[in-house]
N, C-alpha and C positions, 0 to 999 in steps of 0.2 A: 645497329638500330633495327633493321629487318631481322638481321638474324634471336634480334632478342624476341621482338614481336612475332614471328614465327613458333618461337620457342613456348610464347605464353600459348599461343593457339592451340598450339599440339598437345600443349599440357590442359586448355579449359576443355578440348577437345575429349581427349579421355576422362575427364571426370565425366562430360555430359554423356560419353558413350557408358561409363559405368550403370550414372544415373538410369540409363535407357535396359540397360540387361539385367538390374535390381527391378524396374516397373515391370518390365514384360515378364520375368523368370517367377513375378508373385501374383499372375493371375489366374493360376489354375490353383493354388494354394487359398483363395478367397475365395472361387465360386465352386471349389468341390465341398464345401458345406452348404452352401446354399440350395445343391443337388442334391444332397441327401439330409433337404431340412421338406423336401417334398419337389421344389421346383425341378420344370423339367429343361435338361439339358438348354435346348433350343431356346425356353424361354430367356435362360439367363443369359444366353448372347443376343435377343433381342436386348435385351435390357441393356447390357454394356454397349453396344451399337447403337442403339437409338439413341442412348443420356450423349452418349460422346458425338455423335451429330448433330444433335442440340444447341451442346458446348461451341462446337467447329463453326457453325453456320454464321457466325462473323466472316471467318476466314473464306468461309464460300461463297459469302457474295463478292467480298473484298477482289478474288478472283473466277469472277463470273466469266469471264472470257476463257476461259479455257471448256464449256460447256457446246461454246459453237467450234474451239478449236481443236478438243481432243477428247468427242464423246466416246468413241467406241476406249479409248485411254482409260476414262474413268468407268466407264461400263465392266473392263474387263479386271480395272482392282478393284473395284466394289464388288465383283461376284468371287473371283477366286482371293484374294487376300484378305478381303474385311469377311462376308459371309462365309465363304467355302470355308477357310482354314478355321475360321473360329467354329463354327456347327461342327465340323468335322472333331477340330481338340476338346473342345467339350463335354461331347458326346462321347467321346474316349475315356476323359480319365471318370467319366462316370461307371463306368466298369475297370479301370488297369489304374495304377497309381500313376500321380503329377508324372513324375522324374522317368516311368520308361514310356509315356504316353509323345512326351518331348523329344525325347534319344529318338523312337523310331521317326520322329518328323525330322530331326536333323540330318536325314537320307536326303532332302531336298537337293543338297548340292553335289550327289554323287546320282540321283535322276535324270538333273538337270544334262550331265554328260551323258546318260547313256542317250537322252534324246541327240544330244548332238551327234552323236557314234552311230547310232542303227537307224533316228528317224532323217536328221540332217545329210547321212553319212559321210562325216567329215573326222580326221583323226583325229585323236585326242594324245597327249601326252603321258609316257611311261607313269611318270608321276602322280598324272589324275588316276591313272589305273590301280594303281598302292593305293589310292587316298579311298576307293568305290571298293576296293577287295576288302581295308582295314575297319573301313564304315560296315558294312554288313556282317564280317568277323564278330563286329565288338556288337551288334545287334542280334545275332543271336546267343551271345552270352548274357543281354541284356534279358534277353525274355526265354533264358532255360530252356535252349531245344534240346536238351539232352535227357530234360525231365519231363518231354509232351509236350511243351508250352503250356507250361503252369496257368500260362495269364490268358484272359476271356477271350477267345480267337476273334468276336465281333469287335471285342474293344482296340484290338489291336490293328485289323482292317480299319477300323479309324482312323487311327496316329498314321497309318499308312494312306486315307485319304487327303488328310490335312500338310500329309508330304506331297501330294499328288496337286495340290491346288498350288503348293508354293512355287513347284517349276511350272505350272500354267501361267503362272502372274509372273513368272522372271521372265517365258519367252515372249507371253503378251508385253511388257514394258521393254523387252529391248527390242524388241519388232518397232513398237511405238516411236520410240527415243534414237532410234540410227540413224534418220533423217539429221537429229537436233543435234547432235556425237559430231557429225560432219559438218555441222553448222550449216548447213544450207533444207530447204523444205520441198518437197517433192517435184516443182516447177527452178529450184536452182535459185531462189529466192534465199537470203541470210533467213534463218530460223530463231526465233529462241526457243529455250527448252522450258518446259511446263514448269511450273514451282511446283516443288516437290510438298510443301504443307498445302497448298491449294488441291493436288492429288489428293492426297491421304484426306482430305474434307470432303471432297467431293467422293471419295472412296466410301466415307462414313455412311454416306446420305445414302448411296446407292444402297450400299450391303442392308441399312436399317430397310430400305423400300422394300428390296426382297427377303430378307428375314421377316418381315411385316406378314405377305403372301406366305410363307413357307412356315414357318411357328405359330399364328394366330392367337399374337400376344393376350387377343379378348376372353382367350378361356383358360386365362393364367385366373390362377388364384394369387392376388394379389396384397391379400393380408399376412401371406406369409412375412411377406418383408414389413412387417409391422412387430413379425416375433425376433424367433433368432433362433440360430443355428450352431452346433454342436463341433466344437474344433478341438479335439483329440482328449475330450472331457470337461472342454470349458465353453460354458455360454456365451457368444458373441453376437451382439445385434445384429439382424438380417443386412437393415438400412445402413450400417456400416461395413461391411465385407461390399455390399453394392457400390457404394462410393469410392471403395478402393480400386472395385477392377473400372469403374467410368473415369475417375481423377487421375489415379496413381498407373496403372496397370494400361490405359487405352491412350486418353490425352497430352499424359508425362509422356509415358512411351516414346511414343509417335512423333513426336516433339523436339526429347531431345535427341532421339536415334537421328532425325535429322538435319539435324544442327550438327550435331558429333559428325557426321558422315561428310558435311561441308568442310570443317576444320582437319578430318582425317584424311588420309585414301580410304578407298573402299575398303583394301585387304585390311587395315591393319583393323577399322570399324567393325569387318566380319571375323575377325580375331574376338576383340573383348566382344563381340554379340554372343561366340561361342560359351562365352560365363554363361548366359541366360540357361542352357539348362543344365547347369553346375551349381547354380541360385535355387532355380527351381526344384531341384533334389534334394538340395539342404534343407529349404527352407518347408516342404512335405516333410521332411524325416522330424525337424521339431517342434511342427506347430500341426501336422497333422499323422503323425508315426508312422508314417510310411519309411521302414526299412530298407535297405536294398543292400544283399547280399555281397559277397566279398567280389563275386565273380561278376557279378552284375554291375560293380562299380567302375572293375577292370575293362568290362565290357564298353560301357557307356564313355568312358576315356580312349576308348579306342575311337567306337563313332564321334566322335567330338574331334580326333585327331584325323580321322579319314575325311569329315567332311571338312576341315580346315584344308586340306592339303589338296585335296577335289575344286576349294573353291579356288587357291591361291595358284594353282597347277589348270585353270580353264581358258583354252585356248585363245588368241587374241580374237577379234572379228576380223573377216577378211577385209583390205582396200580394196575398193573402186566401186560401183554398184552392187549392191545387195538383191536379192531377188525372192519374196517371201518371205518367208520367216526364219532367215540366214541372220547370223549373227547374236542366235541365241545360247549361245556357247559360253557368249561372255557375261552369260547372266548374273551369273550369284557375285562377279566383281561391277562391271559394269551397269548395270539393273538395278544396284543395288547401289549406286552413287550417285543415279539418276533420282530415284526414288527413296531413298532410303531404305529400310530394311521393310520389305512388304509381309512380315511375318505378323503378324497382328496377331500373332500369333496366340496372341496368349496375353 
């Protein structure tokens, strides 16, 4: 009987994790038309932030207590996982295509080690070290060092920013969440750990607050999304590509990455996440032509293998007392069963 009911989980489990790397892998596919139907970058991740804290703000009152209990928690994914990453990817494949704007963000879990190694300095495992060699390997096949770096050097410092924000938010939540891991809270008191959709809502509200301050939605033109926009020679309503990355792409996302992450372990959850930008490249290549070379494919298979094996090869946390911000090592497993996947990415 357990074993059967187990077996349904693991199975509703990946579907919901599929569901989750289908939403997030289609929203740079929806809002790079909307970018070059005039809207600027920034605006469009206000828009998808805002509508989706809108959406959330049930869930955020529902767990209003965690605002006296873990603000600098939500301060620190509202800024680097919901603002940082999305301004940053955005901003990116508005100059570089969806699929390598993604690949070079999928360094996150071989960053996340070299913090552990040079800024923690704590060893890391042979393994992770193949996983951060293979990942960089297949990234610069992904973006042709051989040919100058074909692709926009600012564009790609982006996808390199929005990788930089996601080890910010993996050692921000497991700094957070080591207390709750040990089940006790920093006085030796039993702890519980945050709800993970309670995060991500209050994540929303935050990153809308400061992309509010930072994009100054008020001098959007606003009629754009009244037209529509241009997807690889076909007309598509504005107001529908927007509804895609707020419904499909932010609140599904978010949701069932969640859920799946509950019913999974983390590794096998950041396994099928890995799809998301193997979705994402597909789904550019037939709805908005974006190409990608034979080498470039080979390349991107590789960072997709290097960071699987960075993430599944990341040191355990130490026992006994922690001190700082030790135990961020175990981020991209750890961090990421706490929280679910804080790549909002996209």
């Amino acid at each position: 009987m357990h074993a059967s009911s187990g077996f349904q989980g693991r199975s509703a489990g990946l579907g919901l994790a599929l569901v989750s790397a289908f939403a997030f892998g289609g929203s740079g596919v929806a809002a790079k038309p909307l970018i070059e139907a005039g809207l600027d970058p920034l605006h469009v991740v206000w828009l998808r932030v805002a509508g989706a804290a809108v959406i959330m703000l049930p869930v955020a009152w529902r767990h209003r207590n965690l605002v006296r209990e873990r603000p600098a928690l939500l301060a620190g994914f509202g800024l680097f996982a919901v603002a940082g990453v999305q301004a940053f990817y955005f901003a990116s494949i508005s100059r570089i295509p969806v699929g390598v704007a993604l690949l070079v963000e999928y360094l996150a879990p071989a960053l996340v080690l070299g913090w552990v190694r040079f800024v923690q300095r704590r060893p890391v495992t042979r393994a992770a070290a193949v996983g951060v060699v293979l990942a960089v390997g297949g990234l610069a096949c992904v973006v042709e060092v051989w040919a100058g770096l074909r692709f926009d050097l600012l564009g790609l410092l982006l996808a390199l920013g929005a990788a930089c924000c996601q080890v910010g938010y993996f050692v921000l939540s497991d700094h957070g969440g080591q207390d709750d891991r040990d089940g006790r809270d920093g006085e030796g008191k039993h702890a519980e750990p945050p709800h993970p959709v309670g995060v991500i809502a209050y994540g929303l509200i935050v990153g809308a607050a400061v992309l509010t301050v930072v994009a100054r939605p008020w001098g959007m033109d606003f009629s754009l999304l009244g037209g529509s926009a241009g997807m690889n020679g076909n007309e598509v309503p504005a107001w529908l590509l927007l509804g895609w990355i707020v419904l499909l792409a932010t609140v599904l996302a978010y949701v069932t990455g969640v859920v799946s992450v509950r019913l999974l372990s983390p590794q096998v959850a950041g396994v099928v996440a890995c799809l998301e930008a193997v979705i994402a490249t597909g789904l550019a290549w037939v709805l908005l032509g974006e190409y990608l070379s034979a080498p470039q494919l080979i390349g991107g298979l590789a960072v997709l293998t290097g960071a699987f094996i960075a993430q599944s090869a990341a040191p355990k946390p130490p026992s006994g007392p922690v001190a700082g911000g030790a135990g961020a090592g175990a981020a991209a497993g750890a961090a990421e069963g706490e929280l679910s996947r804080g790549r909002a990415p996209h």
